[in-house]
C-alpha positions as CSV (number, residue, x, y, z in Angstrom):
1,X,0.0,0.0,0.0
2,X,1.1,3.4,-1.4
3,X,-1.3,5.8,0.0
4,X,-4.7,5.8,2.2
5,X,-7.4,7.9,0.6
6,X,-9.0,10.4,3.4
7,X,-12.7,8.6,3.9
8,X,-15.7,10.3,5.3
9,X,-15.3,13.7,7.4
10,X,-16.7,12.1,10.6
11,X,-18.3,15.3,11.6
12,X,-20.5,15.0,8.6
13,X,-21.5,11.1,9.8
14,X,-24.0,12.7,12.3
15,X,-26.3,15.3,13.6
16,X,-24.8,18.9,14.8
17,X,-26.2,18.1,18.3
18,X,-24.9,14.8,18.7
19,X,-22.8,13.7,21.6
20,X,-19.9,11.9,19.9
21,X,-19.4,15.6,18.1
22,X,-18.3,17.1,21.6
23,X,-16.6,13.8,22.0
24,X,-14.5,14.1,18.7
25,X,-13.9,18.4,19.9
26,X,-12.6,17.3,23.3
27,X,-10.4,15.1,22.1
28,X,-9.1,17.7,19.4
29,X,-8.7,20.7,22.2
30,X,-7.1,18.4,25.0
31,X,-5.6,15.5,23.5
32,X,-4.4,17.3,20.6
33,X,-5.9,14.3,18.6
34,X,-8.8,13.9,15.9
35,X,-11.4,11.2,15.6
36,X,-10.1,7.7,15.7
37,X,-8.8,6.5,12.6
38,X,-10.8,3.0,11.4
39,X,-9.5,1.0,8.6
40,X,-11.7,-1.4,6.3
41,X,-10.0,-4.5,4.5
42,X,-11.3,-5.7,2.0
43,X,-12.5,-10.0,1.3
44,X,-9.9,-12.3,1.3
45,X,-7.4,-11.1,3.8
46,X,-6.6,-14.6,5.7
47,X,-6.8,-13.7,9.4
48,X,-6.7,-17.0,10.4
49,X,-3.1,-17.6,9.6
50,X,-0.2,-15.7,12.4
51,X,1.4,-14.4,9.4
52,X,-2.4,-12.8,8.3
53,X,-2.8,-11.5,11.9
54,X,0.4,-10.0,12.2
55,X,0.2,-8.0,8.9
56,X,-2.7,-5.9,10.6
57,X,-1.4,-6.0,14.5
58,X,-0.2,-3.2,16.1
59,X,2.3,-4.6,18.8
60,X,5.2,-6.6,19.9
61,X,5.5,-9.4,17.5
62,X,4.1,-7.3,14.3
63,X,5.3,-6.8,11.1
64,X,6.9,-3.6,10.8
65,X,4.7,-2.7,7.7
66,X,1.9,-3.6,9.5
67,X,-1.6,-1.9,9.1
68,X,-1.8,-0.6,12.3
């Protein structure tokens, strides 16, 4: 993988008065942080295999051109 095209600006996945958007602000403003960041794979990633699992881990162990 090359690049990660920018999905959906989370503060257009819900209402103006919702919670999660003074959620997402907070942790902007103290946390100096954005939304979390989800990733989608696509069919046929084998995640039952260590070698599968450890291409998308984030950890000791990982690859270190893991996903996460």
């Amino acid at each position: 993988m090359h690049n990660v095209e920018i999905g959906l600006d989370q503060s257009l996945s819900m209402p103006d008065d919702s919670y999660v958007m003074d959620y997402f602000s907070q942790l902007s403003k103290y946390l100096h942080a954005g939304p979390p960041v989800y990733f989608v794979l696509e069919e046929g990633h084998n995640y039952t295999s260590l070698e599968g699992q450890n291409m998308v881990c984030g950890g000791t162990g990982c690859n270190n051109d893991s996903l996460v």
